[in-house]
N, C-alpha and C positions, 0 to 999 in steps of 0.2 A: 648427605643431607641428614640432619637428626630431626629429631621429632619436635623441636621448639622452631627449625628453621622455616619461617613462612612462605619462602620463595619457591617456586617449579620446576624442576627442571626440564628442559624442553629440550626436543632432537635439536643439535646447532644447525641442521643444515635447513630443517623447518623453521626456524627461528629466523634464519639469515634470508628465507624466502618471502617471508611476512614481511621483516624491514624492509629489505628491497619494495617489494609491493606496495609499502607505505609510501615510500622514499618516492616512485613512479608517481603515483594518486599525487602527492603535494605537486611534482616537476609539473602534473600535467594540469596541474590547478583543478582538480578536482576530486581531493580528496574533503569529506564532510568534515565540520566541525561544530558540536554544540552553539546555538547560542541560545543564551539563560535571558528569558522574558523574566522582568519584573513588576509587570504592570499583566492586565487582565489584554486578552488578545481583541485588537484593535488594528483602524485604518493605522494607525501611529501607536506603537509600543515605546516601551522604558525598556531598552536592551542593555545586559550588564556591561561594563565597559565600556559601551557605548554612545549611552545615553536615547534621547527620542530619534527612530528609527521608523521609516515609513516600510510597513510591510504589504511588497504588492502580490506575493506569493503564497497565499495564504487562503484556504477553504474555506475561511471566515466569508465569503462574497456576498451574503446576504447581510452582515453584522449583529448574529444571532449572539455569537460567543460573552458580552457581555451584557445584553438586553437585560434589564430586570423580570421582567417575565418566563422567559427564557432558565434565567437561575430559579426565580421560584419556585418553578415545575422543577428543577433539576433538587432542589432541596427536597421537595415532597415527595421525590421516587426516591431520595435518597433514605428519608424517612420510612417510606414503604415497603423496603426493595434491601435497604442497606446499600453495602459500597462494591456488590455484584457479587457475579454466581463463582468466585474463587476460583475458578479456573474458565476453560473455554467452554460455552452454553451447550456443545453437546457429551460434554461428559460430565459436568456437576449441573446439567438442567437447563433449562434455558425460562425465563419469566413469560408470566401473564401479558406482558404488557409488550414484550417480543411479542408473543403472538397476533395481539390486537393491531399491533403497529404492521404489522406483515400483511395483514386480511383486509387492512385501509387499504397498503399498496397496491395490490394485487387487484380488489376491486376497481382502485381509481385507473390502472392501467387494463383489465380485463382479460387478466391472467386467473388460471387456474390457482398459484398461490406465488409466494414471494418469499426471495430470504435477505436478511437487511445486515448489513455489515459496517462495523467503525468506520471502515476508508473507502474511497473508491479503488486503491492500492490493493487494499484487503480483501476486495470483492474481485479486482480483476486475475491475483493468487487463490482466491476460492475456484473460483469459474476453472481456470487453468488447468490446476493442480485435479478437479474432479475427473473433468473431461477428455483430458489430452492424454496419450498414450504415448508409450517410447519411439515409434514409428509413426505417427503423425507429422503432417507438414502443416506449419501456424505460419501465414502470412499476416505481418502485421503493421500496423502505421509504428515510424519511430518513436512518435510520443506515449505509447504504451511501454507498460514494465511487466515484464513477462519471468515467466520461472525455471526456463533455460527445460524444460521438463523433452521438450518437442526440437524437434529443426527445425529454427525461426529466421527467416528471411527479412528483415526488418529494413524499413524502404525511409525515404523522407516522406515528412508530413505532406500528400501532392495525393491525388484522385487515382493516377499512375499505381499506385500503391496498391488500391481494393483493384487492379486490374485482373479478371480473372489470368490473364499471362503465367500469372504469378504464382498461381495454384500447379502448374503443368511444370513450372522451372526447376530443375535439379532434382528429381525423386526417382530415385532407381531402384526402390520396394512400393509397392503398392500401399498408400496408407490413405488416411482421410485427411480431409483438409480443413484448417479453421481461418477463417478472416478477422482480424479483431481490429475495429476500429478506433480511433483517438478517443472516440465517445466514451469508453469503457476505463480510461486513465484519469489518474487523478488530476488534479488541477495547477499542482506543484511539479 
């Protein structure tokens, strides 16, 4: 490869493991793929290729995402605030208005304090990634997304699930146990 050539060269047999990988995800119909809104997020978007597209998967549930109020406030942090702290809030800062918004929460729920995150995806990899250790047992509902961090036992959506049973089943080191329930996943 010279120095004008813009291509990678990759190990072939990590290369041949990727596609394959790919290749599975599509057989199994579950590989992701982009799609490009062209309209502002709604009950009914403008999808590219697609055209009007009913989205019922979608954390918009309250229909905040295009409110005009909603944008105003969004304009005038933008105007205050700029377009964020350039990297993640706890290494270039985190805003004033983080904090205000955490010390509502926390009040309205009567918690000593709160920490507030983009997704509930994002919150459920905060929680996770702080808490859990390599020898921890995470018993959890399937409808959670978990960060493979712990040995997760993941059940169907069913009560059966928060069964303490669950907590005793296959640990042959002594570790602690976490329950995580649906509540904690996002909505997608």
């Amino acid at each position: 490869m010279n120095d004008g050539d813009a291509t990678v060269a990759l190990n072939a047999t990590f290369d041949s493991d990727l596609k394959n990988a790919i290749e599975k995800l599509k057989q199994d119909r579950v590989y992701k793929r982009l799609n490009y809104l062209a309209s502002p997020q709604d009950a009914r978007v403008q999808m590219e290729g697609r055209g009007e597209v009913v989205i019922l998967s979608s954390n918009n549930y309250l229909g905040l995402s295009n409110d005009p109020a909603v944008i105003a406030a969004g304009i005038d942090g933008l105007k205050k605030f700029g377009a964020g702290t350039g990297s993640v809030r706890f290494i270039c800062g985190t805003f004033t208005i983080h904090r205000d918004l955490e010390k509502a929460i926390a009040d309205l729920v009567g918690t000593e304090a709160s920490l507030s995150y983009v997704s509930a995806w994002n919150a459920n990899e905060g929680l996770t990634a702080t808490i859990v250790e390599q020898n921890d047992f995470v018993v959890s509902d399937a409808l959670n997304q978990l960060n493979g961090l712990a040995k997760v036992i993941g059940r169907s959506h069913s009560p059966i699930s928060c069964s303490p049973a669950y907590f005793r089943k296959s640990r042959s080191t002594p570790a602690r146990s976490l329950l995580k329930r649906a509540g904690s996943s996002s909505m997608g």
